[in-house]
N, CA, C and O of each residue as an XYZ file, in Angstrom:
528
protein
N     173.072     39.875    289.721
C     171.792     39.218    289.810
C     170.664     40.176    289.458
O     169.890     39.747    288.601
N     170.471     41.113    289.837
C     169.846     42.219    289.832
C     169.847     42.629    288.163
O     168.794     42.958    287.618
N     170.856     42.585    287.583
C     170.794     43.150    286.098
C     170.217     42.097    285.109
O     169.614     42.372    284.071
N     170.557     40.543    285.699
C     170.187     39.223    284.987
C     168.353     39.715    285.068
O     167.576     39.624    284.117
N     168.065     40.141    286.223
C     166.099     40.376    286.760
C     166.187     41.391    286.056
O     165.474     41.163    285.078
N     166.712     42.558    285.944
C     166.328     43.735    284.891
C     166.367     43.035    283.320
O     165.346     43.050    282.633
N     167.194     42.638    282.997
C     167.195     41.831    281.582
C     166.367     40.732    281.319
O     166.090     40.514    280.139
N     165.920     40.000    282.190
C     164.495     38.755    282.178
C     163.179     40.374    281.894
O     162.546     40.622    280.867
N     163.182     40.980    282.913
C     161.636     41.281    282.580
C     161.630     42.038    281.538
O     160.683     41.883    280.766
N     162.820     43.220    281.158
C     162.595     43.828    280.095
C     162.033     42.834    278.816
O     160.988     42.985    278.183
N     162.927     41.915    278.670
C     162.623     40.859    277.353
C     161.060     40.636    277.385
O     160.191     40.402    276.545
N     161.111     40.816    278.735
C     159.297     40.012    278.961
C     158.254     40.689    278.794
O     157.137     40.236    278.545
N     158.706     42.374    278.985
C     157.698     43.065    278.614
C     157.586     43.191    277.316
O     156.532     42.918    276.741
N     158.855     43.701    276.575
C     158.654     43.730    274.642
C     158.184     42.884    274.277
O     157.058     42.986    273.790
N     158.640     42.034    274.327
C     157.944     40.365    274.060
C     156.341     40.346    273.552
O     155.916     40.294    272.398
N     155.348     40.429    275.253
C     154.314     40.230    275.758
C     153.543     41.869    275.170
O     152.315     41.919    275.093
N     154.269     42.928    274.850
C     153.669     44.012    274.469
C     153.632     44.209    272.731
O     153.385     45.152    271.980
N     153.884     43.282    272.618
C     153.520     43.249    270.981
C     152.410     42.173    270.842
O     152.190     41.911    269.660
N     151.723     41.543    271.640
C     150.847     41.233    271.358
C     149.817     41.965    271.731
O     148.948     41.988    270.859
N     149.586     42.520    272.595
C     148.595     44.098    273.336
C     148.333     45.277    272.233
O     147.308     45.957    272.295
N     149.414     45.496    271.127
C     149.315     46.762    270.362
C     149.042     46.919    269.864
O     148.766     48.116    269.781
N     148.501     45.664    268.236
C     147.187     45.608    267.768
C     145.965     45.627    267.925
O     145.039     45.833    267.141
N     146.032     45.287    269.503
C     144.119     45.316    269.893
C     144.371     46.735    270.155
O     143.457     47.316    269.570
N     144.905     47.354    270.558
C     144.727     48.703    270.702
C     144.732     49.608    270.202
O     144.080     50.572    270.604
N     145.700     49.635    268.814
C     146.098     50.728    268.505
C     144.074     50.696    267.325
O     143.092     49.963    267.206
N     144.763     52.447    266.625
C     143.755     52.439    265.782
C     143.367     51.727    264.216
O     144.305     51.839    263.426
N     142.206     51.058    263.685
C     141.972     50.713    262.501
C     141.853     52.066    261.568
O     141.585     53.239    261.826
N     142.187     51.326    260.323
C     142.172     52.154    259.119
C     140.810     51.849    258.843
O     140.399     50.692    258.754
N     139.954     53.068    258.676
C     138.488     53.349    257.757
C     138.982     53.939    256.596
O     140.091     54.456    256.457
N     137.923     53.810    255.613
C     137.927     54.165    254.574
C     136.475     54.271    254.084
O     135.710     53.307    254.114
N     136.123     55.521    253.621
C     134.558     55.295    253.009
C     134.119     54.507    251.825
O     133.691     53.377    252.059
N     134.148     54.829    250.861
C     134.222     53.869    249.917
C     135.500     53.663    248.814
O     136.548     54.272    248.599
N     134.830     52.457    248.231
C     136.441     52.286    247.103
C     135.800     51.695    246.033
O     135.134     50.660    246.012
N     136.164     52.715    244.863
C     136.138     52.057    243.844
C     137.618     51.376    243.030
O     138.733     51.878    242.890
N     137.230     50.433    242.720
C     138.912     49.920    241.804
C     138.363     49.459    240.386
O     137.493     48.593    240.299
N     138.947     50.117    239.229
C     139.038     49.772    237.966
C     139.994     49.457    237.652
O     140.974     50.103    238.024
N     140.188     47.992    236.585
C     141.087     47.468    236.268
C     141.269     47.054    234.465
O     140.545     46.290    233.826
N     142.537     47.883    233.927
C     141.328     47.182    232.284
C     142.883     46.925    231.965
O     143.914     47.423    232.418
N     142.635     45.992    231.048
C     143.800     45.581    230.071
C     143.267     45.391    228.648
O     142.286     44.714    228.341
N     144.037     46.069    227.847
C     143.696     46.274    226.147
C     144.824     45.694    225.092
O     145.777     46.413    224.794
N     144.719     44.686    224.668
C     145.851     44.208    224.245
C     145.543     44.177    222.349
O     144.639     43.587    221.756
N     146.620     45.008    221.792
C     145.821     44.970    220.286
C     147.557     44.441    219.609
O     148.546     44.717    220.288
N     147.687     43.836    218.517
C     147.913     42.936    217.481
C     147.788     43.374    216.296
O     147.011     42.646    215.678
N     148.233     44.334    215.591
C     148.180     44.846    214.304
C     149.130     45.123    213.681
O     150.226     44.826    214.158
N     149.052     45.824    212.331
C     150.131     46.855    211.446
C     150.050     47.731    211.628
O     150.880     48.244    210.878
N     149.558     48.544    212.204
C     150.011     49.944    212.712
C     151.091     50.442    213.589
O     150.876     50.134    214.761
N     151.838     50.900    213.466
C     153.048     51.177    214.189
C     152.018     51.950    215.920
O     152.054     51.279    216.951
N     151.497     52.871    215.902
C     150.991     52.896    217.111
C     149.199     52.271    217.580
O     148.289     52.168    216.757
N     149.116     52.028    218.650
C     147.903     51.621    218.925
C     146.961     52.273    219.031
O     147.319     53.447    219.117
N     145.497     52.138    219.093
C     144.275     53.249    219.348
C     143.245     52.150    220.188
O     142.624     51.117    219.937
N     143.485     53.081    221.366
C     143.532     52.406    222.806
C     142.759     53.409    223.272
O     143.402     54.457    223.220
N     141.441     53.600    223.796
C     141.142     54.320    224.499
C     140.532     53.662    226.032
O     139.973     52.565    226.038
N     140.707     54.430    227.232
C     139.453     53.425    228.604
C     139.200     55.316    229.027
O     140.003     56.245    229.112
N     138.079     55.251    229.163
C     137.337     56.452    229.742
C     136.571     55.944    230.948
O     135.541     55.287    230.800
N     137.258     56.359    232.609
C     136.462     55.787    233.238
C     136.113     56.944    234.552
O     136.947     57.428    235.317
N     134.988     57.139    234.539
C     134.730     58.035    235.971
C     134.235     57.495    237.059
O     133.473     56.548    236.867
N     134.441     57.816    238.170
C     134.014     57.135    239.536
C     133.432     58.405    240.015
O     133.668     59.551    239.631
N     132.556     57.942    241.009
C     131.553     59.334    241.473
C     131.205     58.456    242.998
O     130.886     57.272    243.105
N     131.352     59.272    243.870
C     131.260     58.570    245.791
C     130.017     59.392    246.093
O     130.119     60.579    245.782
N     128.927     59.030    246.604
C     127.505     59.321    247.036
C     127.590     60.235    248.218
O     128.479     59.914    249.007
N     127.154     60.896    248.419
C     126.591     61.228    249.893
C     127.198     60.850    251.172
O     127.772     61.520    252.030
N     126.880     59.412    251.063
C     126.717     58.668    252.362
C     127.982     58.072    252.572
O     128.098     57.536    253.674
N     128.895     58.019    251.874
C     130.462     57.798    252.051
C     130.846     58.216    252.972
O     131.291     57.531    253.893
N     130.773     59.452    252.965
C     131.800     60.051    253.868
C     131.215     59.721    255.570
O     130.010     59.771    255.816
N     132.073     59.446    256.466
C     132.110     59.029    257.827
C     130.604     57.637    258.154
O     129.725     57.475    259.001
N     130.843     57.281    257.522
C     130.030     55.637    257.142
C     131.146     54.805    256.828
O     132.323     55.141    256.694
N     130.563     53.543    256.716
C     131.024     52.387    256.506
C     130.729     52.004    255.187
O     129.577     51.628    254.971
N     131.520     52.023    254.281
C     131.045     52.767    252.563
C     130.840     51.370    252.137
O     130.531     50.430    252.869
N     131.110     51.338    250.477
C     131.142     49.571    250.242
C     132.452     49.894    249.079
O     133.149     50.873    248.811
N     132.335     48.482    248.581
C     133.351     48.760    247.097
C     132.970     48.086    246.056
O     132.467     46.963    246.029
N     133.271     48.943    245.008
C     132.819     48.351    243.813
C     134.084     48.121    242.626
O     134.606     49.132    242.158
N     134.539     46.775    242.175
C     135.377     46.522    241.626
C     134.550     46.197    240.235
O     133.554     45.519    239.987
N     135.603     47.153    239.308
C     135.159     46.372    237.630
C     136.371     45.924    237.052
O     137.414     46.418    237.481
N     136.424     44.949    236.019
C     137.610     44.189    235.438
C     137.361     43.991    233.727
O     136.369     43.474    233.213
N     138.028     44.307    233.330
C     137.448     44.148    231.922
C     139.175     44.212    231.151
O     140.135     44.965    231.314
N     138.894     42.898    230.203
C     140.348     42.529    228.992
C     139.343     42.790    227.514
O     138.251     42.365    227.134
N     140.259     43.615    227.025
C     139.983     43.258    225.783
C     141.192     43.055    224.694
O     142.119     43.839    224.488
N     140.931     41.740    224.020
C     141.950     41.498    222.667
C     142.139     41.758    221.286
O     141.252     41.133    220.706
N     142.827     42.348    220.481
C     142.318     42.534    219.009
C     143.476     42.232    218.912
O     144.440     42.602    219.582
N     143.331     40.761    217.103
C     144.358     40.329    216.771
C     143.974     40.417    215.271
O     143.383     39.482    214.730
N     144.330     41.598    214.572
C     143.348     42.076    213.301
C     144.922     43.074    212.552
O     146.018     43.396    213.010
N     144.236     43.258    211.254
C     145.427     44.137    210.410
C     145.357     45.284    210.816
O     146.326     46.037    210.714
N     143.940     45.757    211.489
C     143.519     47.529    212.081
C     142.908     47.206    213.502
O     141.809     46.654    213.546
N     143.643     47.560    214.778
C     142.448     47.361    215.884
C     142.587     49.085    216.437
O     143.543     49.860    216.394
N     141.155     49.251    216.964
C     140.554     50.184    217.539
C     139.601     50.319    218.657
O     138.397     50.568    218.598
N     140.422     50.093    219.784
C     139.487     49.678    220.974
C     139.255     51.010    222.060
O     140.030     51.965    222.113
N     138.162     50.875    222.811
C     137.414     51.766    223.286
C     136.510     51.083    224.093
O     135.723     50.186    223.791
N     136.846     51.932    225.763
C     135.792     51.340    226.697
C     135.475     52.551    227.612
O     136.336     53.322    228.034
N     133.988     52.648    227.906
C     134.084     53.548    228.670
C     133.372     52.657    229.968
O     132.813     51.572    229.812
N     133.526     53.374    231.280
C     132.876     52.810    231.867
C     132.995     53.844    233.544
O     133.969     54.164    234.226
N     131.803     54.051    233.668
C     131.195     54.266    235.171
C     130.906     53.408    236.537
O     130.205     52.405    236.669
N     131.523     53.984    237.319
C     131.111     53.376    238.754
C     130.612     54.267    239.582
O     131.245     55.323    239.610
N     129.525     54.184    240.388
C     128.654     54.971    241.354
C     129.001     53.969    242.508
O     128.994     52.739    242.463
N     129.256     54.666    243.386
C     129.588     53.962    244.874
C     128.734     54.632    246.033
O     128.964     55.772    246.438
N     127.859     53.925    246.462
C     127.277     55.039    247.858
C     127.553     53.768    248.881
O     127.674     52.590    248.544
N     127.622     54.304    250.192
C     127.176     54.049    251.570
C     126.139     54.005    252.480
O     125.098     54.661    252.503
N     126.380     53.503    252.919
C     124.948     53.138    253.965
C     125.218     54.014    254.969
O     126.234     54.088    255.659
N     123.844     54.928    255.007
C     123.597     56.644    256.163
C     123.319     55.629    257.701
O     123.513     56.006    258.856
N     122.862     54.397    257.280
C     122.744     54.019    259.207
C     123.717     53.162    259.438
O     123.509     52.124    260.065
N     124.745     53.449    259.023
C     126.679     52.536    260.042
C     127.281     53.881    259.331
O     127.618     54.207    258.193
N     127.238     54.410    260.474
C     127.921     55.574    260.652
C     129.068     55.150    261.719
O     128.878     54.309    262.598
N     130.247     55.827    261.525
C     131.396     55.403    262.135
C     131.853     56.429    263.351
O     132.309     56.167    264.464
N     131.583     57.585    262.775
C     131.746     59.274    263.747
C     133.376     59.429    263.124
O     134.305     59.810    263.835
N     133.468     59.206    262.246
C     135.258     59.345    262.047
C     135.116     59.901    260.263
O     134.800     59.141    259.347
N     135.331     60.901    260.154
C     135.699     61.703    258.853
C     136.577     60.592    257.924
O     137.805     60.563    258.001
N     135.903     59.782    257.138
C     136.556     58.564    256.123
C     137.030     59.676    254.996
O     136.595     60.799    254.742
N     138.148     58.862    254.402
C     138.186     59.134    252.857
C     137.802     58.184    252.239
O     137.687     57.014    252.606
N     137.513     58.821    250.932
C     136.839     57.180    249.567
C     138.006     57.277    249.342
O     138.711     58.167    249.817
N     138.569     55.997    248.261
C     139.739     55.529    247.813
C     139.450     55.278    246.276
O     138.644     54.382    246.025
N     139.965     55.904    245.321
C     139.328     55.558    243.985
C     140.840     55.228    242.993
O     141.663     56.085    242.669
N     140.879     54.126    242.739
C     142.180     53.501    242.020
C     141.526     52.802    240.637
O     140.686     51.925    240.434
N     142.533     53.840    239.627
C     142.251     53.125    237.921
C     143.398     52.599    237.510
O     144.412     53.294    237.577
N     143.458     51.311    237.020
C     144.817     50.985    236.219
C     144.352     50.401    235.267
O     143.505     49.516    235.146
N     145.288     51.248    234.237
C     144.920     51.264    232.343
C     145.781     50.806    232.154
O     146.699     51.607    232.335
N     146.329     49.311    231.675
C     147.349     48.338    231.369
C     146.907     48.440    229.095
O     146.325     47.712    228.291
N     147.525     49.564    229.050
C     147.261     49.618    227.229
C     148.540     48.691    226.860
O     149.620     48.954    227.390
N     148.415     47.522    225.882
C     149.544     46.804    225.191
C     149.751     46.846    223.421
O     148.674     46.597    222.880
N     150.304     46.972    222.930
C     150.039     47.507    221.328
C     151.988     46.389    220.861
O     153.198     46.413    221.083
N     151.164     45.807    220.306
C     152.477     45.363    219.416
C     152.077     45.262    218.656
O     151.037     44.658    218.394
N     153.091     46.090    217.712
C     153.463     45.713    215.945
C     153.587     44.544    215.155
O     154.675     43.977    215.064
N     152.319     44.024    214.429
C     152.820     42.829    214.270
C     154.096     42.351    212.799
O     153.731     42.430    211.626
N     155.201     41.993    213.099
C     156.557     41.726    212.507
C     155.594     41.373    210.852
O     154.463     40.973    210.578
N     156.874     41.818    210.038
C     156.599     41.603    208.650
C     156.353     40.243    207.964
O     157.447     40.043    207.436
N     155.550     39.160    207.647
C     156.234     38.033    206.586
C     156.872     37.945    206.238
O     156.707     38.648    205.241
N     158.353     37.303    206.131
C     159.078     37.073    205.032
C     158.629     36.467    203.781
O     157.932     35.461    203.907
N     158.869     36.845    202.691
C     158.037     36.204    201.709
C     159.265     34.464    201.239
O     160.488     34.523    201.111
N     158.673     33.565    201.136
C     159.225     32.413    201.059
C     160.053     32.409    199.900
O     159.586     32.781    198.823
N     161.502     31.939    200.032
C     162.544     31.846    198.636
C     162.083     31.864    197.584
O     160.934     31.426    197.635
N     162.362     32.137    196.650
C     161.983     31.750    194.999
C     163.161     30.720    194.558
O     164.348     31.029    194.464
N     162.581     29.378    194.296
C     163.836     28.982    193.746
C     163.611     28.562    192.026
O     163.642     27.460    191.478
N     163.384     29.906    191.485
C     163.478     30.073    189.622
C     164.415     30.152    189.619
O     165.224     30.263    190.541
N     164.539     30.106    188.429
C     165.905     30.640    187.678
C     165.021     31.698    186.465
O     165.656     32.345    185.632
């Protein structure tokens, strides 16, 4: 009987203590975030592509141990041509706000993804001749 009451409350505490451990435990801060996202999709005769994204991110001052913000950019570009030559540059400045201060040493978070696509476009066949 005694082990049936040890085995009821144990269940009852794991149970009932997973709902308690999210309010408690600690949140993830982060000062600021920038996210760049580019996709370059080119369509030509050139066996390789000319694809460039040049992008710098720069975090202000006030990032660090604040409540930062984020700044997302998105940009596609298509070329469906006999020569493509694409090129983007692009800057993000991210600051925070100096009065929501957190007291907790944040990191910024700065994520680029360069999705370059280049296909060769396949030869014509030139259509039968039917001379003689």
């Amino acid at each position: 009987m005694k082990l049936k009451l040890l085995t009821i409350s144990l269940f009852s505490l794991t149970s009932v203590s997973s709902f308690f451990v999210p309010f408690s435990s600690n949140k993830a801060l982060a000062g600021c975030n920038a996210i760049d996202v580019n996709v370059q999709v080119a369509i030509d005769d050139s066996p390789r592509g000319r694809q460039r994204n040049n992008v710098s991110q720069e975090f202000g001052e006030n990032c660090k141990g604040t409540v930062g913000t984020t700044a997302v950019t998105r940009s596609t570009q298509v070329c469906k041509s006999s020569k493509c030559e694409q090129k983007r540059n692009n800057r993000q400045r991210v600051d925070g706000d100096p009065n929501r201060r957190t007291g907790v040493n944040t990191n910024n978070i700065g994520i680029k993804v360069d999705v370059p696509v280049h296909v060769k476009k396949p030869n014509t066949p030139k259509p039968p001749s039917f001379r003689r």
